[in-house]
VEXVEXBA-57380 format. One record per residue (C-alpha): x, y, z. Coordinates in steps of 0.02 Angstrom, whole numbers, plus 50000, padded with zeros to 5 digits. Layout:
REM VEXVEXBA-57380
{node {X; Y; Z}} ...
END
This chain:
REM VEXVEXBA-57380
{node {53073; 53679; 55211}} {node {53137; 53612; 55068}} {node {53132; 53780; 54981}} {node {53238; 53878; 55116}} {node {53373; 53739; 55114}} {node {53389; 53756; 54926}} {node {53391; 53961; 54953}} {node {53521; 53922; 55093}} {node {53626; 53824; 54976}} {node {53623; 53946; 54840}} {node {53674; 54094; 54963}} {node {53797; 53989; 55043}} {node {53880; 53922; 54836}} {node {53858; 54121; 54785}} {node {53963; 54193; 54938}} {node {54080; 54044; 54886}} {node {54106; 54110; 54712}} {node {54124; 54301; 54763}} {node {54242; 54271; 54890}} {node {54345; 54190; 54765}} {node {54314; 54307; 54620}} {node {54363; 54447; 54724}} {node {54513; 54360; 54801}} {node {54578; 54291; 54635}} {node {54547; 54465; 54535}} {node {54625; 54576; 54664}} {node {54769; 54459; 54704}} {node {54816; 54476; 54541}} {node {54805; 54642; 54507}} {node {54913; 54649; 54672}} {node {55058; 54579; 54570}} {node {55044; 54709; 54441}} {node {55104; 54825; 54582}} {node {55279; 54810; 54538}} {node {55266; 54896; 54376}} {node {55105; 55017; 54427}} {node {55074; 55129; 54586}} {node {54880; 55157; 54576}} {node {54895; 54910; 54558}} {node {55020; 54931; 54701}} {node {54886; 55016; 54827}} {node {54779; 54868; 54816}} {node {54930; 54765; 54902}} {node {54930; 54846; 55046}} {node {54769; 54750; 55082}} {node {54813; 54575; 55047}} {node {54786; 54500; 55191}} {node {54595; 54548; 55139}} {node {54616; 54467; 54970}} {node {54694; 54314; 55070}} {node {54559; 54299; 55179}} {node {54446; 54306; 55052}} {node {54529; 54149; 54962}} {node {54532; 54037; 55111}} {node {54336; 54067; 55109}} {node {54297; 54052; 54955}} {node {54399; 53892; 54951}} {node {54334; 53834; 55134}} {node {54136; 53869; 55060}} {node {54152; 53796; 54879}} {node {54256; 53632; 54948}} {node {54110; 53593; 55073}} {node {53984; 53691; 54989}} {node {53975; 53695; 54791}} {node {53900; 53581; 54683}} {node {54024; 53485; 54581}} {node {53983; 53565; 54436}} {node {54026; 53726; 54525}} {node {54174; 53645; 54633}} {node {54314; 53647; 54526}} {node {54287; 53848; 54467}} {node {54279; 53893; 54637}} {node {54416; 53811; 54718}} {node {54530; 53843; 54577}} {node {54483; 54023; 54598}} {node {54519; 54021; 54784}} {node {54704; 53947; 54735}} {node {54744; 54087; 54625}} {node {54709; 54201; 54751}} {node {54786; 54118; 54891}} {node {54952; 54106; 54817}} {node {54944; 54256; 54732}} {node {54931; 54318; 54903}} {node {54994; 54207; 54997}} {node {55159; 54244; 54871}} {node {55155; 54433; 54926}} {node {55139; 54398; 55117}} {node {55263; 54238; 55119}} {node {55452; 54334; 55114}} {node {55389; 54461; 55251}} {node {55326; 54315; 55394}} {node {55455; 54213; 55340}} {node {55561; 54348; 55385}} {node {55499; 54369; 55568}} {node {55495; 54190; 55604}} {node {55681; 54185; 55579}} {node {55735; 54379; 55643}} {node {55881; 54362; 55741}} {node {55875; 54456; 55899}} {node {56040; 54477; 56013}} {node {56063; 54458; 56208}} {node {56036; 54647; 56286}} {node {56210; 54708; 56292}} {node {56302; 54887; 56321}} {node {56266; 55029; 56254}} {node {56094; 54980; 56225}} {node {55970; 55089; 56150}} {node {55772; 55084; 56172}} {node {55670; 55156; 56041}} {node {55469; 55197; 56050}} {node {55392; 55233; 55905}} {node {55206; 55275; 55909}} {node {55067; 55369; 55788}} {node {54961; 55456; 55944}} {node {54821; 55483; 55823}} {node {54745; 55662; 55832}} {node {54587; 55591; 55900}} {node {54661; 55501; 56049}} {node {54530; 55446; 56153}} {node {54642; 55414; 56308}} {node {54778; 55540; 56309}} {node {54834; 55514; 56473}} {node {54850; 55328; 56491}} {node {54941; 55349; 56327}} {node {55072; 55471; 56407}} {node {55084; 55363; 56565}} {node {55130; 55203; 56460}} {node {55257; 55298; 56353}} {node {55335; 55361; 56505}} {node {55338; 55204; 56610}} {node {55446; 55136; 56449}} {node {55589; 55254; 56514}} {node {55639; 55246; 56327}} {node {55793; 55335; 56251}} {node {55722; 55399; 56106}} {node {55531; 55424; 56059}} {node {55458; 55456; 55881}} {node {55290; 55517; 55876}} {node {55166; 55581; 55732}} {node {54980; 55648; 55754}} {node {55048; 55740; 55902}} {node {54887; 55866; 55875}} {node {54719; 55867; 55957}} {node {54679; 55766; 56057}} {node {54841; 55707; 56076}} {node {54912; 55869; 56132}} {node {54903; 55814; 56309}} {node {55042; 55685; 56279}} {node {55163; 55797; 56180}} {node {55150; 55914; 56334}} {node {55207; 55775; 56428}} {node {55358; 55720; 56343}} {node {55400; 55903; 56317}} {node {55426; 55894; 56540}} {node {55509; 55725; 56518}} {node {55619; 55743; 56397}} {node {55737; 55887; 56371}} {node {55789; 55877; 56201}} {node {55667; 55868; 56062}} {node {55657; 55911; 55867}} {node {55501; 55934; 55771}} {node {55447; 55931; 55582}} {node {55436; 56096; 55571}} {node {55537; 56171; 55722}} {node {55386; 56221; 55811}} {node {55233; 56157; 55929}} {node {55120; 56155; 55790}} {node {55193; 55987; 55693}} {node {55141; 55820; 55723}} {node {55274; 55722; 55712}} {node {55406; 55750; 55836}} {node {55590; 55651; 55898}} {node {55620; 55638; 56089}} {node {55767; 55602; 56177}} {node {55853; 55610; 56352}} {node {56030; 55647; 56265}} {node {56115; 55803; 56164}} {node {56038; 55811; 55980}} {node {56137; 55913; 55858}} {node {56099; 55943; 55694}} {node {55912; 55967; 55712}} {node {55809; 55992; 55538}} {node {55629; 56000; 55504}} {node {55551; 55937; 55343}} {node {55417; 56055; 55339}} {node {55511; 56206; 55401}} {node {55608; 56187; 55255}} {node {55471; 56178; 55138}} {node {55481; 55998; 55109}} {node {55311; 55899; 55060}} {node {55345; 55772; 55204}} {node {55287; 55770; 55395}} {node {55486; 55722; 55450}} {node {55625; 55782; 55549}} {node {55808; 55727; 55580}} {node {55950; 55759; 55688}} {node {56126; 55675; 55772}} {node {56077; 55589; 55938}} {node {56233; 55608; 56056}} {node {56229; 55455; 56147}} {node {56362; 55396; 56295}} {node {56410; 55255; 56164}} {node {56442; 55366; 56026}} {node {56326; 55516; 55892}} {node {56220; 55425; 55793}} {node {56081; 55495; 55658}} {node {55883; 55478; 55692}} {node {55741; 55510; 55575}} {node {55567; 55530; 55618}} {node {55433; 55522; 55472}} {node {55245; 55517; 55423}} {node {55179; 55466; 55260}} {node {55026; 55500; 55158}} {node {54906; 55363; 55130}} {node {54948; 55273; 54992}} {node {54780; 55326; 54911}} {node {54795; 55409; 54797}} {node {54939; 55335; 54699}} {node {55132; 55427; 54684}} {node {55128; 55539; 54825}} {node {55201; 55399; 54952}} {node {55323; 55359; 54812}} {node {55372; 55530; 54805}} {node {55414; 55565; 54998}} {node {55489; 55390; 54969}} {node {55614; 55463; 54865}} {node {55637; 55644; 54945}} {node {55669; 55546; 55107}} {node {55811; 55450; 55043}} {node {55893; 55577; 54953}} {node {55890; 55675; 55132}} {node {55971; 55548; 55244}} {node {56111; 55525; 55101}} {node {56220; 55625; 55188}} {node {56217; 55524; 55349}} {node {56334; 55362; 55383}} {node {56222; 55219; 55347}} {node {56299; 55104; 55489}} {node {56233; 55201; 55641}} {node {56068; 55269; 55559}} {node {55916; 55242; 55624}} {node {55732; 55294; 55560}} {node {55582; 55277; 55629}} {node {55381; 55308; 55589}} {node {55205; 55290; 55528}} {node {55248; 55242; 55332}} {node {55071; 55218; 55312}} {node {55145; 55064; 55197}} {node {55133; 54887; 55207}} {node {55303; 54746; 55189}} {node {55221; 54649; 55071}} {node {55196; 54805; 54965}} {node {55314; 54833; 54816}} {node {55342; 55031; 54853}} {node {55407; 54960; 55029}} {node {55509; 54854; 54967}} {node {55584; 54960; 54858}} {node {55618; 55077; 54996}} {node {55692; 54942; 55110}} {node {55822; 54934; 54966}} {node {55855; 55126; 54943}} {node {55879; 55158; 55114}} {node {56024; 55036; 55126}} {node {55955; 54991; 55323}} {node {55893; 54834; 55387}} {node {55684; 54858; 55424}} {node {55691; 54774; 55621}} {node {55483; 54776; 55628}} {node {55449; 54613; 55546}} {node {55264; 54567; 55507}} {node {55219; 54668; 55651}} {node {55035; 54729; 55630}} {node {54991; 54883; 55722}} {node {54851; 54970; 55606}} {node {54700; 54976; 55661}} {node {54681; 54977; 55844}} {node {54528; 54969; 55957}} {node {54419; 55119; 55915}} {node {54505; 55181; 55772}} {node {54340; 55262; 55725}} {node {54163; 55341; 55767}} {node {54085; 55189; 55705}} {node {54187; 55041; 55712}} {node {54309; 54944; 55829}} {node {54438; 54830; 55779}} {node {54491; 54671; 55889}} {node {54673; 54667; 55830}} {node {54775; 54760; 55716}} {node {54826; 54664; 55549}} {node {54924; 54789; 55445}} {node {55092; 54824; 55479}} {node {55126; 55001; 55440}} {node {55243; 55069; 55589}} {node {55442; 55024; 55541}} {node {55605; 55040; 55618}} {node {55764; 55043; 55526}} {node {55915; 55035; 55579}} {node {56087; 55008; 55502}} {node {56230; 54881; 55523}} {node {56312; 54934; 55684}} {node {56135; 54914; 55783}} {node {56096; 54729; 55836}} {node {55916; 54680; 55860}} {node {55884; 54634; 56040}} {node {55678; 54635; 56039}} {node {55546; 54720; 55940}} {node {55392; 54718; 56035}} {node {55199; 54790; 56016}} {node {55144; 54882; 56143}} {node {54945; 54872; 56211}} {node {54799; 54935; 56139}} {node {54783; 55124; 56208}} {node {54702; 55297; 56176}} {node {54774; 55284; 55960}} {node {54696; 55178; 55817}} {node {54881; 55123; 55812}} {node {54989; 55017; 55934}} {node {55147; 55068; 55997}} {node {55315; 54992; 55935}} {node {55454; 54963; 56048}} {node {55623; 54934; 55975}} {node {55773; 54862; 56073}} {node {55923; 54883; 56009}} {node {56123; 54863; 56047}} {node {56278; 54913; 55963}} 
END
């Protein structure tokens, strides 16, 4: 007996010190992401590293010998608020968003990645529907997901894809006018993407639809980063809108540096919605804890709720963006 407690003790001190070795050494190398793309990556992920912290610092406070104690625990710190720095600004931000009471013209934005492997395509078009949204962004509109586009192609009369045609993925929706319709990929562009001039009752405004790369591996994101921007500089920044799957987290530094470019306030605040239910052949996830769908919008749009919608047919969640002029 005595012998498996002391075996238990060492597993338990040893999954002590690796939780905190990895959360301390990754957290960081997180912080080297504002100077390196390949370091940046690894940010994306820190609410991993954080979780790994709070473990390691939960196991070696109850656990570890006191010879051990101090190593592990001060470990667990480093990566906690190396973390913890990363992820503070972002939730922060959320807690104090300020929304604004629905008022006229309002606008009502869903943006969703259907995933090409959509398990439930038609429960997926019936919720989208049921929204009786203004405007709807979608990417991975393939495969299995085909079933929805085909839907919203009945519903809604106007409609722009990424590369002009049924055979893109990522696709803008909307029950008024759109002028100025462009394709990313029908121009040769290296981004799934596609823009055009919403003529709403209240007044034109500009709406971009987009799909990233994962960020793996490094510079590619950054790159569409940067061809995106320099595409919507022709449009007026205070009615602009974009919307999409940026495959990117807020507490990442390429992000942030994109909030900046793009001149627009981000309205999806800490608002996971990667992965979702059975994002894959083998595994299932609970709830979604990356937040990697965004809406922007610029000054003349007031926030009036940003909402996730359910878990559905996608291994994302819907967002749903309210917003008023």
């Amino acid at each position: 007996m005595r012998l498996v407690l002391n075996l238990g003790s060492l597993f338990v001190r040893g999954t002590a010190l690796m939780f905190a070795l990895v959360g301390a050494t990754t957290g960081l190398l997180c912080l080297g992401g504002v100077f390196n793309d390949k370091l940046d990556a690894l940010t994306h992920w820190a609410v991993i590293w954080l979780a790994c912290g709070v473990a390691g610092l939960v196991l070696g406070a109850a656990f570890a010998r006191d010879t051990e104690r101090k190593a592990i625990v001060g470990l667990s710190l480093v990566a906690v608020l190396a973390t913890g720095g990363l992820m503070t600004p972002e939730i922060a931000g959320s807690w104090f968003q300020k929304t604004k009471p629905k008022a006229t013209p309002a606008l009502k934005l869903v943006q969703f990645n259907l995933w090409a492997g959509n398990h439930h395509p038609e429960a997926t078009l019936a919720w989208i529907l049921a929204q009786k949204a203004d405007v709807v962004t979608i990417q991975e509109a393939g495969g299995a997901a085909w079933p929805v586009v085909a839907g919203l192609l009945k519903a809604y009369p106007y409609r722009v894809s990424c590369d002009g045609a049924r055979t893109c993925d990522t696709w803008i929706f909307s029950r008024w006018p759109m002028t100025q319709k462009r394709g990313f990929l029908k121009e040769g562009l290296p981004l799934a993407g596609a823009t055009a001039v919403v003529q709403a009752p209240g007044g034109a405004f500009p709406l971009a639809a987009v799909h990233y790369v994962w960020p793996i591996p490094a510079g590619r994101q950054q790159a569409q980063s940067r061809l995106l921007v320099s595409r919507l500089a022709p449009f007026p920044r205070q009615n602009l809108i974009v919307a999409g799957d940026f495959n990117s987290t807020p507490w990442s530094f390429s992000l942030r540096r994109q909030d900046k470019a793009l001149g627009l306030e981000r309205r999806t605040r800490a608002l996971a919605s990667w992965p979702s239910g059975d994002f894959s052949r083998v595994a299932r996830a609970p709830f979604p804890i990356l937040p990697i769908d965004h809406v922007y919008a610029g000054k003349a749009w007031k926030t009036v709720k940003v909402e996730r919608g359910p878990n559905l047919g996608s291994d994302h969640r819907p967002v749903v963006v309210t917003l008023a002029r």
